[in-house]
C-alpha positions as CSV (number, residue, x, y, z in Angstrom):
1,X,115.1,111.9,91.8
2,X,117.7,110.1,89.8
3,X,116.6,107.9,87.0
4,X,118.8,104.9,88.5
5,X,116.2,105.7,91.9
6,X,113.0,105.4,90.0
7,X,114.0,102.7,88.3
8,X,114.7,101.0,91.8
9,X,111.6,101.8,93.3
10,X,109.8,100.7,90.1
11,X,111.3,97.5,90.7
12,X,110.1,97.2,94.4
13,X,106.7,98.1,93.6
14,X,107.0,95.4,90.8
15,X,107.7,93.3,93.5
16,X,105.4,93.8,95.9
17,X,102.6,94.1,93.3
18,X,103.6,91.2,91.9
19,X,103.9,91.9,88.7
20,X,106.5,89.8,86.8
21,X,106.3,91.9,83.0
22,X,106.8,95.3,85.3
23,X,109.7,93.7,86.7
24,X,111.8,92.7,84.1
25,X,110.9,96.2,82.5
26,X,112.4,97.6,85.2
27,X,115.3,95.2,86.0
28,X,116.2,95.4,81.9
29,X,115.9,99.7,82.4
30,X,118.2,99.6,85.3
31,X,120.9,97.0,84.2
32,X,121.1,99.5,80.7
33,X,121.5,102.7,83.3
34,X,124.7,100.4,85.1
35,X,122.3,99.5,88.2
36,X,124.3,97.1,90.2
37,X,122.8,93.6,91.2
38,X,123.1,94.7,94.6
39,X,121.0,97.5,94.8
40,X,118.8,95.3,92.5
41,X,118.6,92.6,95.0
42,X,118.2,95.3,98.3
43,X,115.4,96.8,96.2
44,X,113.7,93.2,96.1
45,X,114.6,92.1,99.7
46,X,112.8,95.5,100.3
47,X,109.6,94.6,98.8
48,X,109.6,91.0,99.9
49,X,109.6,92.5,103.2
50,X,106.8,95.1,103.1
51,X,104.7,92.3,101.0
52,X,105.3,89.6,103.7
53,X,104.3,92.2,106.5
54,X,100.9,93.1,104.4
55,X,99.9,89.7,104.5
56,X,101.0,88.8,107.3
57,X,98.5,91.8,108.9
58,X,95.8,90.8,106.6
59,X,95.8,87.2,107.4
60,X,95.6,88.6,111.4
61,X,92.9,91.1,110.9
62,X,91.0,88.5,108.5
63,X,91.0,85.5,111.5
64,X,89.8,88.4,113.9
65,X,87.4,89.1,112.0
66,X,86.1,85.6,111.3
67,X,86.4,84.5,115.3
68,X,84.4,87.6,115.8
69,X,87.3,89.5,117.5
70,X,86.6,92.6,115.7
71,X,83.4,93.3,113.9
């Protein structure tokens, strides 16, 4: 794995762990290795999107759950 690829997935899982000092470690990291804004920004649209389908489930399975869907 290339160090410009760690660095991106670094700065997805930044993302979606919401963790803002991770980030701009990462984002600093991968600007000094020449990482475009684009890949920077895919990376993050990336994580947005598996974050926003997390919650999205977890807010489902938590109102099942309270309705007494599931048990």
């Amino acid at each position: 794995m290339t160090e410009t690829t760690k660095e991106l997935v670094a700065i997805a899982a930044a993302v979606a762990g919401k963790c803002q000092p991770c980030f701009a470690h990462h984002y600093k990291h991968a600007r000094e290795l020449g990482v475009g804004e684009d890949l920077i920004r895919e990376a993050v649209r990336l994580a947005r999107d598996i974050r926003a389908s997390g919650d999205k489930h977890m807010d489902e399975f938590t109102e099942r759950r309270i309705t007494g869907e599931i048990k």
